[in-house]
C-alpha positions as CSV (number, residue, x, y, z in Angstrom):
1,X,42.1,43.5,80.6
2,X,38.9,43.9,79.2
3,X,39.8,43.6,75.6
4,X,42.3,40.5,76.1
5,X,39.3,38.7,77.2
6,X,37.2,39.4,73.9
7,X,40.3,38.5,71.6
8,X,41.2,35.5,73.2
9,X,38.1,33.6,72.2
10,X,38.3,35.0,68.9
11,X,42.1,33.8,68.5
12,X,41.3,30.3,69.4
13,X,37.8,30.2,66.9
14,X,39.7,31.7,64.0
15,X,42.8,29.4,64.9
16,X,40.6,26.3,64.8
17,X,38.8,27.3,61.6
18,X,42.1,27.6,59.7
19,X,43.1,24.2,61.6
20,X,39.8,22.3,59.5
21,X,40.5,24.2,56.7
22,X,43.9,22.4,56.0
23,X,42.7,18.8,57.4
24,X,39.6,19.0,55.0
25,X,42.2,19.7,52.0
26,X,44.4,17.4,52.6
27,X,42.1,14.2,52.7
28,X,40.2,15.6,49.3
29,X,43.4,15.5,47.4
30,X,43.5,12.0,47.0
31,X,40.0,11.9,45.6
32,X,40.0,14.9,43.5
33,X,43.3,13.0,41.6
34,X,42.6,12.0,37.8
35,X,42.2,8.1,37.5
36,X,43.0,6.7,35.0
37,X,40.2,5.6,32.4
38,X,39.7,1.8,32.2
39,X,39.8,0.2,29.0
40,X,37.1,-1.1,27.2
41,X,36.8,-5.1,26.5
42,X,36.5,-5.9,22.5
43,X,36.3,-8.7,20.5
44,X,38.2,-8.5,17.2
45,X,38.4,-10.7,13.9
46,X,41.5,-11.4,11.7
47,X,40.6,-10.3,7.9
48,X,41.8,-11.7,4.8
49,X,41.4,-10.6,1.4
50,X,40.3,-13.5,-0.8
51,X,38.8,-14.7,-4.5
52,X,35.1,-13.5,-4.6
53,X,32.4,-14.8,-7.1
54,X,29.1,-13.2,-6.8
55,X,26.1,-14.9,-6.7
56,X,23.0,-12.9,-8.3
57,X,19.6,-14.2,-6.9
58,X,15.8,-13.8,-8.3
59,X,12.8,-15.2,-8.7
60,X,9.8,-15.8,-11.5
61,X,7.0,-18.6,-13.3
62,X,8.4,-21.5,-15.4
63,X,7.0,-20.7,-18.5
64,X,7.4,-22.7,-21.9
65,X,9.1,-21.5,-24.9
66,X,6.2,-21.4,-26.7
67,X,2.3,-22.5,-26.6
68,X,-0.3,-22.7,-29.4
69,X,-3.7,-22.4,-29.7
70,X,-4.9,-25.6,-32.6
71,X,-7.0,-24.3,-34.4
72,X,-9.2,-25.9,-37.1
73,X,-9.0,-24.6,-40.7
74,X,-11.6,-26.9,-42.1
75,X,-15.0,-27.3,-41.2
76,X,-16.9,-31.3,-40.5
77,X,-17.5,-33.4,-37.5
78,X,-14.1,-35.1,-35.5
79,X,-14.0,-38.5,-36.4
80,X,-11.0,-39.7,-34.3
81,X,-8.7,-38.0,-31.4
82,X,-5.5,-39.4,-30.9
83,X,-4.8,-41.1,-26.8
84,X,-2.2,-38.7,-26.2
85,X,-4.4,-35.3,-27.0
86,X,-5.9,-35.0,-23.3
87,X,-4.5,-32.7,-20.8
88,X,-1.3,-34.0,-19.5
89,X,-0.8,-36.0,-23.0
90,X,2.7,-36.2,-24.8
91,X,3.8,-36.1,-28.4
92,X,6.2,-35.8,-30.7
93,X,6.7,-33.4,-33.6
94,X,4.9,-34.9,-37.1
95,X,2.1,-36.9,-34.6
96,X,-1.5,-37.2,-35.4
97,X,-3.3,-35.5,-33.1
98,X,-7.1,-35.5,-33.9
99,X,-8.8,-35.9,-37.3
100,X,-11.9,-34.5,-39.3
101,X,-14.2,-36.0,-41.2
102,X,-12.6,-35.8,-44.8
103,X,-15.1,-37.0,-46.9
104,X,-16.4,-33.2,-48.8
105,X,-12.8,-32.4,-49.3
106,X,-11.8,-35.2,-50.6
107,X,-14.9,-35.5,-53.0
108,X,-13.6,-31.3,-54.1
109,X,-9.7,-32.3,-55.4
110,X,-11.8,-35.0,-57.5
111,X,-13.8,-32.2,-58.7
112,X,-10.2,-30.2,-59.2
113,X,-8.6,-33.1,-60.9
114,X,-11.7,-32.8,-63.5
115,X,-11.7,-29.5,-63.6
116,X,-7.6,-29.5,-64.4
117,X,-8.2,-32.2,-67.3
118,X,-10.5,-30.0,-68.9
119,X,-8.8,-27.0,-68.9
120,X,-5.9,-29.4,-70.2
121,X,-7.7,-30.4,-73.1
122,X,-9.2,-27.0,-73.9
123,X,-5.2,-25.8,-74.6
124,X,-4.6,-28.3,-76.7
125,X,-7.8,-27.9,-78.7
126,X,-6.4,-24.4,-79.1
127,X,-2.8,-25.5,-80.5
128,X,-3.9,-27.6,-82.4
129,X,-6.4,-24.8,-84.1
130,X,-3.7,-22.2,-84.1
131,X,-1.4,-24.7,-85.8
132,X,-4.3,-25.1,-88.5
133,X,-4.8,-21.5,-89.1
134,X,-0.7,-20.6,-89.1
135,X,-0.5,-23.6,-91.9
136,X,-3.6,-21.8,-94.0
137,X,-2.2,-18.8,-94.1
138,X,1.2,-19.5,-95.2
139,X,-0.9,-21.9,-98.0
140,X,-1.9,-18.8,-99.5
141,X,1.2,-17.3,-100.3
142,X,2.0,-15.4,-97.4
143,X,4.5,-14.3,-94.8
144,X,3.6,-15.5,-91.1
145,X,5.0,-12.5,-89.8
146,X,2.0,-10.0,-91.6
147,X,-0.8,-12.6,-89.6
148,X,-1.9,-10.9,-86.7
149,X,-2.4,-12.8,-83.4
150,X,-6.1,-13.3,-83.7
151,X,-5.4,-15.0,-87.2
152,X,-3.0,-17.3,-85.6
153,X,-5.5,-17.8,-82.3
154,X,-3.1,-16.5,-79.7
155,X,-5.4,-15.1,-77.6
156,X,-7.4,-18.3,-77.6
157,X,-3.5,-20.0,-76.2
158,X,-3.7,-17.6,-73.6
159,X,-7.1,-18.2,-72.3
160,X,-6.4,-21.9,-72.2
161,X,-3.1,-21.6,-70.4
162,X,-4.3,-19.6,-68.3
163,X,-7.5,-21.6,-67.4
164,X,-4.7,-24.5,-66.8
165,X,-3.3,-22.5,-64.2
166,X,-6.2,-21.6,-62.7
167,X,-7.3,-25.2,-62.4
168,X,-3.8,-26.4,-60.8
169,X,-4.6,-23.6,-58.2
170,X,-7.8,-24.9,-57.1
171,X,-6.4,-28.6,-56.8
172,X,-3.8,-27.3,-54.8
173,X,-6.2,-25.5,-52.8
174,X,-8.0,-28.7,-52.5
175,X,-5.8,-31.1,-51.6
176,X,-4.3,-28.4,-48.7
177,X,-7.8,-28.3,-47.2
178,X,-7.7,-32.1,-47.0
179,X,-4.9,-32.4,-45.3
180,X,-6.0,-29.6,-43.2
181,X,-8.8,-32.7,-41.9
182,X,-5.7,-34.5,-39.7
183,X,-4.5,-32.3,-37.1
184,X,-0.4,-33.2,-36.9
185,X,1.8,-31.8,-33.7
186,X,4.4,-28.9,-35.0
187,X,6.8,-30.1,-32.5
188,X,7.3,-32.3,-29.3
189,X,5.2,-30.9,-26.2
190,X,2.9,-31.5,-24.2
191,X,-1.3,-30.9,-24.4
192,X,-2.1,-28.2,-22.2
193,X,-6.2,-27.9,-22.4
194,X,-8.6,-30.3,-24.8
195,X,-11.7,-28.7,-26.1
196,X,-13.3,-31.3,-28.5
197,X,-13.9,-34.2,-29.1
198,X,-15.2,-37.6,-31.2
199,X,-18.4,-36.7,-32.5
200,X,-18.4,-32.8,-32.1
201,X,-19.0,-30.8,-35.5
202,X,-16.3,-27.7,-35.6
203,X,-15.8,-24.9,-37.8
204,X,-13.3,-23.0,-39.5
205,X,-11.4,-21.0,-37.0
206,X,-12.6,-22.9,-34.1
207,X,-10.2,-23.7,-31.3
208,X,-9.6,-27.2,-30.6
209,X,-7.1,-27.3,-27.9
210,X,-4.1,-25.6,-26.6
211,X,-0.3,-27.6,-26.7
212,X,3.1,-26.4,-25.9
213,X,6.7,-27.5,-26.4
214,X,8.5,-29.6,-23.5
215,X,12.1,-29.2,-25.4
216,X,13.3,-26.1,-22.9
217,X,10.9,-23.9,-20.4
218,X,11.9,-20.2,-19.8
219,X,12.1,-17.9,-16.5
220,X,11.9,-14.4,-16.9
221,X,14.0,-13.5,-14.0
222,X,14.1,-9.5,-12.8
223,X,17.5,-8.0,-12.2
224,X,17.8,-4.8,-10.6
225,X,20.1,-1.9,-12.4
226,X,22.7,-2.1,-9.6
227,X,22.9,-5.7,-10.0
228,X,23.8,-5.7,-14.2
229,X,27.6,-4.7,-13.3
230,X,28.2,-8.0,-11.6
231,X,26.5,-10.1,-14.2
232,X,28.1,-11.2,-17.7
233,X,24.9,-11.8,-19.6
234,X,24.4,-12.1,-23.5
235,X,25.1,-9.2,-25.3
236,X,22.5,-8.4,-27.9
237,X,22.7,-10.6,-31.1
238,X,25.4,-12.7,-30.1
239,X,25.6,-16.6,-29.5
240,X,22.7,-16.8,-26.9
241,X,24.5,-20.3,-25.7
242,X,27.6,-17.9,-23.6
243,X,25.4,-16.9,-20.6
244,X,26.2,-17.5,-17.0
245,X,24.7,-20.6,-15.0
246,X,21.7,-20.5,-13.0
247,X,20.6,-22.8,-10.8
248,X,16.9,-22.6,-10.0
249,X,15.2,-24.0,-6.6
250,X,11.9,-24.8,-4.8
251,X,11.6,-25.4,-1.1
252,X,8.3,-26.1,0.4
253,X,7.4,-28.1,3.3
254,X,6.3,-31.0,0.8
255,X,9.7,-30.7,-1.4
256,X,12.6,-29.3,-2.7
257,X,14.4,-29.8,-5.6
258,X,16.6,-28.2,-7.9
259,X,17.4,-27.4,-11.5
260,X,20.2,-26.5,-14.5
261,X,19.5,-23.9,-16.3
262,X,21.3,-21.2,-18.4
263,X,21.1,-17.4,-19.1
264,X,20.3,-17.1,-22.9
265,X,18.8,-13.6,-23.2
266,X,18.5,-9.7,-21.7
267,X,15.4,-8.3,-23.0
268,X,15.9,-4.8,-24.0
269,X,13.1,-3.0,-22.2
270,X,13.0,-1.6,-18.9
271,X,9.4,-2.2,-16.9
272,X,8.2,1.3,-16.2
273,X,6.6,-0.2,-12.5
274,X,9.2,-2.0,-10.9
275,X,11.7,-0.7,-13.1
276,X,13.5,-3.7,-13.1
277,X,15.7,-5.3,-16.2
278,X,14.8,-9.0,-17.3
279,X,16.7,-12.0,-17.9
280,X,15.7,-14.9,-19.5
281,X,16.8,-18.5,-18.0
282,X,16.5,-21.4,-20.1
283,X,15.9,-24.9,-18.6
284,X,16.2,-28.1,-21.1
285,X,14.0,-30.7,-20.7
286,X,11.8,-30.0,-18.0
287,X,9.9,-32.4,-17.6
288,X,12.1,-35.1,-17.9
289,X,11.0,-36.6,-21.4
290,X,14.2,-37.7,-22.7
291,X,16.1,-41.1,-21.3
292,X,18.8,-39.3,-19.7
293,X,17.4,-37.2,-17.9
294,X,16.5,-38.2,-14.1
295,X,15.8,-34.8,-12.4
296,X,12.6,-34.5,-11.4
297,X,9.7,-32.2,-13.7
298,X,9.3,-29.0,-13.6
299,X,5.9,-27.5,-14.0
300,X,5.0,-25.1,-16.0
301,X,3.8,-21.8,-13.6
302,X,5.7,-23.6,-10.9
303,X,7.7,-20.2,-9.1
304,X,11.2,-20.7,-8.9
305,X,14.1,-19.4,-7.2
306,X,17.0,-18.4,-9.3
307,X,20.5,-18.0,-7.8
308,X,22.6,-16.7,-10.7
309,X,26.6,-17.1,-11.2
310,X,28.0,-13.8,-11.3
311,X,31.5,-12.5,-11.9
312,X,34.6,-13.1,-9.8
313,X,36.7,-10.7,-8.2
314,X,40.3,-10.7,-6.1
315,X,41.4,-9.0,-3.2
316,X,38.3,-8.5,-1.5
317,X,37.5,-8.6,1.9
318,X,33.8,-10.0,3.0
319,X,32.8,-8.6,6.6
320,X,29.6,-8.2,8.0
321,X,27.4,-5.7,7.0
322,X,26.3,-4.6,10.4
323,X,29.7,-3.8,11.3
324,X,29.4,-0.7,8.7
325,X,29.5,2.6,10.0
326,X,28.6,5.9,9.0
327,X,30.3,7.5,6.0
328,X,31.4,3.6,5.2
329,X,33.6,3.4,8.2
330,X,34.8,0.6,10.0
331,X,36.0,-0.3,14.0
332,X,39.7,-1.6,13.7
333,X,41.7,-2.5,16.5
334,X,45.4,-1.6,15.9
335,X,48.9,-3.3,17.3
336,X,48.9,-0.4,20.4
337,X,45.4,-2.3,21.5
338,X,43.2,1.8,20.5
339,X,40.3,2.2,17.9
340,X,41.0,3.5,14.6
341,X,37.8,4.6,12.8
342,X,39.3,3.0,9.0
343,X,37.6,4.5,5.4
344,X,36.7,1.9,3.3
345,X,35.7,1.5,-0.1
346,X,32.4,-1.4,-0.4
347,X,31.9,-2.4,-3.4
348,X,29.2,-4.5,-3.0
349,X,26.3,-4.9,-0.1
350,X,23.9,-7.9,0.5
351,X,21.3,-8.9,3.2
352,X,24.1,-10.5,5.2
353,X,27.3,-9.3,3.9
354,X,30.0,-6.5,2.5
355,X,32.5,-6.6,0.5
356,X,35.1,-4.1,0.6
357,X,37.5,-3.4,-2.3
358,X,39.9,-1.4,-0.2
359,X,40.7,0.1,3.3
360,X,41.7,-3.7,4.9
361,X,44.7,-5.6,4.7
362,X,45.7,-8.9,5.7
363,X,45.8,-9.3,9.5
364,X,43.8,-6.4,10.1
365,X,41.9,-6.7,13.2
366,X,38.2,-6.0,12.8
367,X,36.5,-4.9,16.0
368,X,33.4,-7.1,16.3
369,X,31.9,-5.8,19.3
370,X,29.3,-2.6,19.0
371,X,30.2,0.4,20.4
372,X,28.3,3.2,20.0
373,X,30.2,6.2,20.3
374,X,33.3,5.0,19.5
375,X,36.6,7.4,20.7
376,X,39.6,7.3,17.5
377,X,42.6,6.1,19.7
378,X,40.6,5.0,22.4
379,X,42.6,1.9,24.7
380,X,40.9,-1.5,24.5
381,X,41.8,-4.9,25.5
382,X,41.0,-7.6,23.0
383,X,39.3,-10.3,25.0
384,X,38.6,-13.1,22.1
385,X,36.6,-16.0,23.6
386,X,38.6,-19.1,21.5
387,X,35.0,-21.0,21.3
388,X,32.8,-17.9,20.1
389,X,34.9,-17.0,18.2
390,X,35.2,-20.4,16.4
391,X,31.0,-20.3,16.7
392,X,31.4,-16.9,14.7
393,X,33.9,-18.1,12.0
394,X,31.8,-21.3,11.6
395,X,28.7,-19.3,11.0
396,X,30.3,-17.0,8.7
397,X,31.6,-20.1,6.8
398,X,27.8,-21.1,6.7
399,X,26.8,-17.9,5.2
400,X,29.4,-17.7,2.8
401,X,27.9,-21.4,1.4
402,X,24.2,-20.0,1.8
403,X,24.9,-17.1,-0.4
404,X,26.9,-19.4,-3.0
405,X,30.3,-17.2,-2.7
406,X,32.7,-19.7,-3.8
407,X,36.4,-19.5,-5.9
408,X,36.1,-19.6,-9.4
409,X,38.5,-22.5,-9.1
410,X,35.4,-24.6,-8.1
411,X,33.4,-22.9,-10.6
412,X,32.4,-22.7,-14.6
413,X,35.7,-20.0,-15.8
414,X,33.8,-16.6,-16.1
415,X,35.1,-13.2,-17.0
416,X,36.7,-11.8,-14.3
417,X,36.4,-8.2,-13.9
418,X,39.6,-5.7,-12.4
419,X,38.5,-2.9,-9.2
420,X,38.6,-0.5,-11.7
421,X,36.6,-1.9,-14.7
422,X,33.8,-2.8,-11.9
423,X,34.1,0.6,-9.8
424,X,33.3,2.4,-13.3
425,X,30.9,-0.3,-14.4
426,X,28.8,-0.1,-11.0
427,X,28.9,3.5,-10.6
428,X,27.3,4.0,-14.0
429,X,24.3,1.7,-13.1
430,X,24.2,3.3,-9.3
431,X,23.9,6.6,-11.3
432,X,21.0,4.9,-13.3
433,X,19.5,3.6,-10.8
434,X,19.3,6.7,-8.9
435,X,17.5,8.2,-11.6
436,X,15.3,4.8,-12.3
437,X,14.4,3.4,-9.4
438,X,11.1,3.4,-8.0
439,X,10.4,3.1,-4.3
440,X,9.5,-0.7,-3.1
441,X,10.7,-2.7,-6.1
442,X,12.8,-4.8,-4.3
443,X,11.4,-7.8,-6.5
444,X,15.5,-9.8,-6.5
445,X,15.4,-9.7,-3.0
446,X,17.5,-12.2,-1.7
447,X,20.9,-12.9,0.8
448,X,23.3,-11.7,-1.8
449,X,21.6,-8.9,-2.8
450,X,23.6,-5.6,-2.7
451,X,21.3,-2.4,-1.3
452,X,20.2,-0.1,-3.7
453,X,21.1,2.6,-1.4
């Protein structure tokens, strides 16, 4: 009796134990079940591969296409200065621009001229002597040919003739030093700095002012290496009149204004600081001399931006650049609604943009919302807002114009270049460039301008 009263307890404890034990199970089940994983909200893009022409920008001085230093060959005192020779003064080519005093060098051809008629006269004294002595000795019976040359007096011919000469020379020299007394303009330009005037006595070699030429200004303009491939610019002695467009542009808070101009050279150096390759824009008329011309002048050492036409490519896609991945992947959303991490091929970067050659199609779906660890085959659900996404095309649309991407339909006709011609053509300068390029020397900076990696 004894030991049913110590079991029963423990019956009914171990029997209640075994009774939670299956209650507590069966209301964890539930929780501990899998749910499924909820599916991330995306916004996603259509792409398009369309007609690209590149736009190359830089920046640089106006400088003219040549400036000289006047300087005086003659010495005397400045007797007259023309209006137009002051700072700011125009001409044209052939105009008088100051004069000297010409009175000792027009007093020296008079001496020349003398100096000429005598020598003149001395050679035909001597003719006229040598025909004397030839006529003597053939009076006497003999043959001209056994009369030497001092009988006949042909060393004394010489000595005149050359005396002649001699005189001619200095009236030559003469009259060039008188005309040297009226300073005339070598071409049409403009008078940069005066340093004379009426009165002032000058001497040879001294400077009296400092012109240049208004027909065409130049830009140098630096290009970087990576940037050469999508640029057809002059090749080396050929027609410098074949170069691509440029337009060049200031914007301040007093104005803005643009300019025409025209790639005419390369220069075939490399600088060894920035490492950067130069162009050479041409803009006619800067200043607005001629009668049809109404732009507004362009100063020289005014800095200009340059925004260069570059070639035109098909079939690529432009997406923005932020949207790059790692290893130049790309977040595409395919037709099952899951991420597909999609290799592409970017042929060219900018500030803004990229522009793939390959990896997109038409109606590709590009994910535009970041995701930082992205899962391949991952389930979204596109949720595209019909006004932001609108907002994003339009300001897309607005880049695109900023960075001057248009179709060559609406542009000049340039070259344009196949994927594979460019590929080769790029990687060759991104090899150069590797080995060229020195760090911060991003002098072409600009919204269109592809990283140098």
């Amino acid at each position: 009796m004894n030991w049913l009263k110590v079991l029963a307890p423990i019956g009914i404890l171990t029997g209640a134990l075994v009774l939670n034990w299956q209650l507590s199970n069966t209301e964890q089940a539930p929780t501990n079940a899998a749910k499924p994983m909820a599916k991330l909200p995306v916004e996603t893009q259509s792409v398009k591969p369309t007609q690209i022409q590149f736009t190359i920008t830089s920046q640089g001085a106006v400088q003219p296409r040549t400036e000289t230093t006047l300087v005086s060959q003659v010495s005397g005192k400045v007797t007259a200065i023309a209006p137009a020779f002051v700072s700011g003064g125009t001409f044209k080519a052939g105009d008088t621009l100051l004069k000297i005093d010409p009175l000792d060098y027009q007093v020296a051809v008079e001496q020349a001229k003398a100096q000429l008629a005598q020598a003149k006269a001395k050679l035909i004294e001597e003719q006229g002597k040598a025909t004397t002595a030839k006529k003597d000795w053939l009076r006497e019976g003999r043959h001209v040919k056994q009369a030497s040359d001092l009988v006949l007096r042909k060393p004394y011919i010489i000595e005149a003739q050359a005396a002649v000469k001699a005189a001619q020379a200095d009236l030559k020299k003469a009259k060039h030093y008188l005309a040297q007394t009226t300073i005339h303009a070598p071409y049409d330009g403009m008078v940069k700095t005066k340093q004379v005037d009426v009165g002032q006595f000058v001497s040879a070699s001294n400077p009296l002012g400092v012109i240049f030429a208004t027909d065409y200004a130049e830009v140098r303009l630096p290009i970087k290496r990576s940037d050469l491939a999508f640029l057809q610019l002059p090749e080396f002695g050929h027609n410098q009149t074949t170069g691509p467009a440029a337009t060049l542009s200031i914007w301040n808070a007093a104005s803005a204004a643009t300019w025409q101009a025209q790639i005419t050279r390369q220069e075939g150096v490399i600088d060894e600081k920035t490492r950067m390759h130069y162009v050479v824009a041409r803009i006619a008329d800067p200043y607005g001399l001629q009668k049809n011309n109404q732009q507004a002048p362009l100063h020289l050492g005014t800095f200009v931006k340059a925004a260069i036409t570059g070639v035109t490519m098909n079939n690529l896609t432009p997406i923005p650049r932020h949207l790059l991945r790692k290893n130049q992947q790309l977040l595409v959303v395919d037709k099952n609604n899951t991420l597909q991490l999609r290799k592409v091929s970017v042929v060219r970067e900018g500030e803004a943009l990229a522009y793939l050659q390959s990896g997109l199609k038409t109606g590709d779906q590009l994910c535009l919302t970041a995701i930082p660890s992205p899962i391949n085959g991952a389930a979204v659900v596109v949720q595209n807002n019909t006004e932001q996404s609108a907002a994003k095309k339009q300001a897309v649309a607005q880049l695109n114009e900023k960075n001057n991407i248009q179709a060559s339909a609406k542009q000049p006709s340039h070259k344009q270049l196949s994927h594979k011609q460019l590929s080769h053509k790029h990687l060759s300068h991104q090899q150069q460039t590797r080995a060229d390029q020195a760090p911060g020397t991003d002098v072409s900076s600009a919204n269109d301008t592809p990283s140098e990696g």
